[in-house]
N, C-alpha and C positions, 0 to 999 in steps of 0.2 A: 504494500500500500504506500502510495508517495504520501508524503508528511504534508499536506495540504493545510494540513489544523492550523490555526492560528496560533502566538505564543504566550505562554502561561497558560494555568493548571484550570481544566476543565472545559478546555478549548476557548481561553477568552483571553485575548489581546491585551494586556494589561499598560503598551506602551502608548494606547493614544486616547489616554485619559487627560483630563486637565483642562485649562482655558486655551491651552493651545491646539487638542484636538475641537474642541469650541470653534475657534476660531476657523477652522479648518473643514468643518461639516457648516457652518453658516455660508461660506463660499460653495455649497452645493444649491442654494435656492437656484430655481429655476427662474425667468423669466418670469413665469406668474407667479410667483413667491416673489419674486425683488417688486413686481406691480403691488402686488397685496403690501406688502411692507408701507413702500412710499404712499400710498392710499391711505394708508392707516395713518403714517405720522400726518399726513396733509390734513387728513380729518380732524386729527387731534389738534393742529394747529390753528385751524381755522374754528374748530368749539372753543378755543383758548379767544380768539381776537372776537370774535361774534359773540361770546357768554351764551352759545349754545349747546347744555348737556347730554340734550338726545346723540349729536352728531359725533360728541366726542363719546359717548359707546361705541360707535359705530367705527369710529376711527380706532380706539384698543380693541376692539374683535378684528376689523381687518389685520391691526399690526401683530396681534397677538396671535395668531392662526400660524400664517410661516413661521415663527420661531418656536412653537408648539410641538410642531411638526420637525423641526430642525432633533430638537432634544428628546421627541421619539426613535428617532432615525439614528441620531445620534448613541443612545445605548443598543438599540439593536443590530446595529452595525456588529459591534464589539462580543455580541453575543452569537453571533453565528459560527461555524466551524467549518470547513471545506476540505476535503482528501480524494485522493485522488487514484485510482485502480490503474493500471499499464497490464495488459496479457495478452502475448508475451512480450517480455522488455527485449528479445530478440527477434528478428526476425527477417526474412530473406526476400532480397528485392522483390517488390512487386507482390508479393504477400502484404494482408491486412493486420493491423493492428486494434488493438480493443480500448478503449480509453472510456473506464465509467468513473463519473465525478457522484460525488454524494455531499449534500447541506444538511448541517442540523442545526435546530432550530434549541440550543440551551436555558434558551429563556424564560421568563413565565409569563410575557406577553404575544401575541403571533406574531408575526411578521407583514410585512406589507407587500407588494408587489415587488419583487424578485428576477432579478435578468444576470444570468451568467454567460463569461466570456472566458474562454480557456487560451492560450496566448500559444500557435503552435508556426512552426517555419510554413513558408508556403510552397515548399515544395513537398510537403505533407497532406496540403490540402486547402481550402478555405477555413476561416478561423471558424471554431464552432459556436456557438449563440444559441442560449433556451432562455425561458421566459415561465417561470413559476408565479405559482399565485399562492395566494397565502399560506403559511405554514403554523401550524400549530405550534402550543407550546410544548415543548419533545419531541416537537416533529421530525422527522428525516424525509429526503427528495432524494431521490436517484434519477439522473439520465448517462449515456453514451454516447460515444460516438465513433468512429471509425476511419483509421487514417493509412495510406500507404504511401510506397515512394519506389521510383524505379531505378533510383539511384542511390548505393549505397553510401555509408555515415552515419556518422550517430546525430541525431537529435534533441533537443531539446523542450520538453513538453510544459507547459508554465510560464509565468505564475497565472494561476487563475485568479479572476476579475468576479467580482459579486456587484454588481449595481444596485441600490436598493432606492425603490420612489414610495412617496406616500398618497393612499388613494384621494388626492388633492392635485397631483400633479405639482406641488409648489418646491420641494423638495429631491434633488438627487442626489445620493451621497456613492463612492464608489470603493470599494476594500478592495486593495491587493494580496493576495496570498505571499509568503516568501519563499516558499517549498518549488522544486521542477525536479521533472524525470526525464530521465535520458532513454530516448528509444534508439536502438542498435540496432539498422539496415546494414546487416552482413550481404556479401557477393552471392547469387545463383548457383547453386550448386545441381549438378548431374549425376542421376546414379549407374555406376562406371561397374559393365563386368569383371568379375575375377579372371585377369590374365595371367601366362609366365614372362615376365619379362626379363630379356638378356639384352648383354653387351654383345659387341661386337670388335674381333681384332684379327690380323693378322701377321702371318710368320712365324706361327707354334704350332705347325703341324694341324692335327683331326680335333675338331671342333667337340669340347664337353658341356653339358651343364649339370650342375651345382643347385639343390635348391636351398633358400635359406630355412635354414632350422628357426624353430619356435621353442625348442630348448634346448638350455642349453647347462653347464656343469653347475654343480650344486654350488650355493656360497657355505664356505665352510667356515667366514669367520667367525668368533665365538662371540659372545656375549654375556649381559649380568643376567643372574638368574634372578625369573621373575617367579613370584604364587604362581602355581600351577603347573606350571614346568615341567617336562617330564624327568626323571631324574634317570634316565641312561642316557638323558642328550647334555648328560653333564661330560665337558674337555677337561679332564682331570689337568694336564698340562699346564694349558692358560691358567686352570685354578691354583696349582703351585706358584706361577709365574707371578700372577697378580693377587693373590693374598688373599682372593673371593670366589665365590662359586660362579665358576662362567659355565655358560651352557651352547651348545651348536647352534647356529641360527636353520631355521626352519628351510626345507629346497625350498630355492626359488629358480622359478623357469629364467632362464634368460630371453628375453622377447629383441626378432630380431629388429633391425633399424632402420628407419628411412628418413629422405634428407629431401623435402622440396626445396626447392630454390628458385628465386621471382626476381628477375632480375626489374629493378624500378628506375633504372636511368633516364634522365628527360631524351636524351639524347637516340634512345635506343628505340623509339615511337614516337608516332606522328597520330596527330589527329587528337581528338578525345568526345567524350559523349560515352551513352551506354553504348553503342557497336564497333565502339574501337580498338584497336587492337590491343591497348593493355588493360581493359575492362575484362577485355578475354583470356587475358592472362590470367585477370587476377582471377574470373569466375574460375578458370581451369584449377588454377592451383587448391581453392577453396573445393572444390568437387576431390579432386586428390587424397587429400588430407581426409577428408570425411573417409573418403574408400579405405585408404591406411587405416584409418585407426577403427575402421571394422572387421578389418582383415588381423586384427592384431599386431602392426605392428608399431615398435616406437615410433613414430613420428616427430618433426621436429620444424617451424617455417625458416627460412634461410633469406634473406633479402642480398642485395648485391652491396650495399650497404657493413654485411659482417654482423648484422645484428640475430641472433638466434631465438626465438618463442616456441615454447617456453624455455624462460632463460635459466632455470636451475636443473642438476641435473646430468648437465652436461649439454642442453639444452632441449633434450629429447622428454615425451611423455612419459610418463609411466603408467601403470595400470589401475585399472579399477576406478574408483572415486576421483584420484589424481588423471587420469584419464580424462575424464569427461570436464574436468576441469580447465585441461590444458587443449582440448578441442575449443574450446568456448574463448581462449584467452588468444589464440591462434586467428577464432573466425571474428572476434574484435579485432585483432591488428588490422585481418584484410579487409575491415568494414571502415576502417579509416587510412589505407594504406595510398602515400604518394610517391608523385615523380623524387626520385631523390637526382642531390643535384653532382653526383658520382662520372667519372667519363671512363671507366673502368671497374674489370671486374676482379681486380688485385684483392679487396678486403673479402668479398665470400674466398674467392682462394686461399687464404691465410686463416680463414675461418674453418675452412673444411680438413686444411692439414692441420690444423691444433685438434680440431675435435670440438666447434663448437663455439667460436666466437671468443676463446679466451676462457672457457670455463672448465678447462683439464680434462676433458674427454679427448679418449682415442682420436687420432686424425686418420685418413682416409691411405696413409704411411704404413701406418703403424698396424701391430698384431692387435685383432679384436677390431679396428675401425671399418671393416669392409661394410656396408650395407648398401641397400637402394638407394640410388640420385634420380629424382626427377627434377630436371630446370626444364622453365623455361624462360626463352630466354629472346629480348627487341633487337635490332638490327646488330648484327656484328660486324666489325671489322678485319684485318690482317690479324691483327695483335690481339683484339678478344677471341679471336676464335681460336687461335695459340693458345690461347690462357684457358676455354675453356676444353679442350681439349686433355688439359693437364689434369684436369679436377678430379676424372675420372679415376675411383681406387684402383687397385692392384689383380683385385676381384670382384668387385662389385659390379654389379648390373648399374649402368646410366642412361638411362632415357632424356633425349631433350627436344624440346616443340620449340621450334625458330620461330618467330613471329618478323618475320624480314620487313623493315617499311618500305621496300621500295616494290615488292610481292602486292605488301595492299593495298599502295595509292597509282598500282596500274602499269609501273614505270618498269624501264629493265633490270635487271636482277642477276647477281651472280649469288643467289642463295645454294646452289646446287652444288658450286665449289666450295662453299663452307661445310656444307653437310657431308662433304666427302671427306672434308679434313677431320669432320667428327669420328667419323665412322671408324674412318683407318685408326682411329687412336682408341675406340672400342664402344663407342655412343652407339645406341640405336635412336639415332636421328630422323626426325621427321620435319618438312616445312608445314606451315599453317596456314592456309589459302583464307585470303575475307570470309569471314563469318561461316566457319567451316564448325561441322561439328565435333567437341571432343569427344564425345563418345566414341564417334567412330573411329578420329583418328588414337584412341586409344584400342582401340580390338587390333589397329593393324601396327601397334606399338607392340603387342602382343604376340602376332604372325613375324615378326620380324624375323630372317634367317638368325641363327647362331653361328659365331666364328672359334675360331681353339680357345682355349684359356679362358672365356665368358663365365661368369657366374650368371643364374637366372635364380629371379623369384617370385611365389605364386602374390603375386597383389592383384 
């Protein structure tokens, strides 16, 4: 529930008390509330000069009416409460969002005529507008509404507006909420068959593949012993060594790993809007990830940038709870993910030989770093496609989708000699034609021939 309530205890505003919120709700008379006013004093003035006491009644009920009304409006303002529903706070371009607001009425007087305005971007939609009539005293009002966007980002939903008039018309007074929710329009995702996908090399002879393991050697370091414990999974050893009862740590499977990688250089795409080419990227990459981490395997986003999500770890997910957490923390990055202003793909390289951006994980070198790479990746040149060439582990399967700008905006293209420098260095390389679909070109990322030395894995 967004915290819509007003502040202090019982949902009642306690800061715009005083002569200065006084002052402040008199500035809400309407038109015919400032007529009635001046009416009133005029009346009163001229029963003053004439010695006439009829008119000067006439003249304090006119005067007295709007400010009646002022100091009705005035406490029930302060007594209203407002909150605010979001379901779901995420959700994927182009999907709808649910937003129900709810007023309660704390008071022990009703309320008067009521007009709510909820404050949202308008690329979400027109601002939404209801109009309530009276509420009792305890009362509560529900309404909704419904917002989407075909373009991803997060949003801002807030602060909500309560208008409140008096059935005089003479007064309008307006409360702002200070509370806003943030709605998360994550990238389009695609649901992507289970393929085997390999690399590709050659000059080692007859072509093998390798699938990756889903487990993998037990960890055997020990631990304090907790209640419960079995007590044969007690490491007599370590217990000598460390002066307390340690016990085995429980198997744990080793889950194998994979590496997307989004290359976001301005330089590497042309164009933008939803059907541009790195819109497609990013949706590609976000459909990926989901497939990874249904498939069980680590998962981990990679930018060209060097920056790894999630970033503990080693930068990879882990299972279970922590799972589903780092899918979510991943599909927020790419729901606000930009051009970076990089002209090279030097830092993910140095990110993939550490193992992770710096955070002590295996590299792509080293024993234990082989897993799945998919990039993909905006125009390349002589030198990035050198570099990415390189990226490729020792045995790992790499998959990469080219999104070439000169392929999308029509023009000549030497995409097909890049892809071959891919290949030869063991990528199973594909180009991305305009608005081509990933699915598919993931089933024939899948068929891709196999060369010697390839490692493949079922994703």
């Amino acid at each position: 529930m967004g915290a819509g309530a007003p502040r202090g205890a019982g949902g009642e505003d306690t800061g715009g008390r005083g002569f200065g919120g006084l002052r402040a709700s008199l500035s809400g008379l309407t038109t015919r509330g400032r007529s009635f006013l001046a009416a009133g004093i005029a009346a009163g003035l001229c029963a003053y000069v004439l010695g006439q006491g009829e008119l000067l009644r006439v003249g304090l009920l006119l005067a007295a009416l709007p400010l009646v009304c002022v100091l009705a409006l005035h406490r029930t303002r302060h007594r209203v409460a407002g909150s605010r529903l979001l379901s779901p706070v995420r959700v994927a371009a182009g999907a709808e969002a649910r937003v129900q607001l709810r007023v309660d009425n704390v008071s022990r007087i009703p309320t008067g005529l009521l007009m709510l305005q909820d404050r949202v971007p308008y690329v979400l939609g027109p601002r939404p507008r209801f109009v309530l009539d009276r509420v009792e005293p305890g009362g509560r009002r529900e309404v909704s509404y419904r917002v989407r966007s075909d373009l991803r980002g997060r949003y801002p939903l807030g602060p909500l507006q309560l208008r409140l008039t008096d059935p005089f018309g003479l007064v309008e007074l307006t409360r702002s909420f200070s509370s806003h929710d943030l709605l998360t329009v994550v990238p389009r995702t695609e649901e992507l068959v289970p393929v085997r996908l390999a690399g590709e090399t050659s000059g080692y002879g007859d072509g093998s593949r390798r699938a990756l393991a889903l487990a993998g050697d037990d960890d055997v370091i020990p631990r304090t012993y907790r209640r419960g414990d079995d007590l044969r999974r007690v490491h007599w050893r370590s217990t000598a060594r460390y002066g307390e009862l340690m016990v085995r740590r429980e198997e744990q499977p080793q889950r194998s790993r994979a590496t997307v990688l989004l290359d976001t250089r301005d330089a590497a795409f042309e164009g933008a809007g939803p059907d541009s080419a790195f819109e497609w990227a990013v949706s590609a990459a976000a459909s990926t990830l989901v497939h990874l981490l249904e498939q069980g395997f680590s998962s981990r986003l990679l930018t060209d940038a060097g920056t790894a999500v999630p970033g503990e770890g080693g930068g990879f997910s882990s299972g279970g709870q922590e799972s589903a957490e780092a899918a979510g923390l991943m599909m927020d990055t790419l729901a606000v993910v930009g051009h970076s202003d990089g002209a090279g793909l030097s830092r993910a390289y140095d990110a993939l030989r550490s193992g992770g951006a710096g955070t002590g994980g295996a590299g792509f070198g080293e024993a234990g770093g082989d897993g799945l790479l998919i990039a993909f990746f905006g125009d390349l040149d002589d030198v990035q496609t050198e570099l990415a060439a390189k990226m490729r582990g020792r045995s790992g399967a790499a998959v990469a989708f080219v999104l070439d700008a000169a392929l999308w905006a029509g023009r000549p293209t030497a995409v097909e000699e890049r892809l071959h420098r891919l290949r030869a260095a063991g990528w199973t390389a594909l180009a991305v034609p305009p608005g081509g679909a990933f699915g598919e070109l993931w089933r024939q990322a899948g068929n891709a021939p196999l060369g010697s030395g390839a490692a493949g894995g079922r994703a």
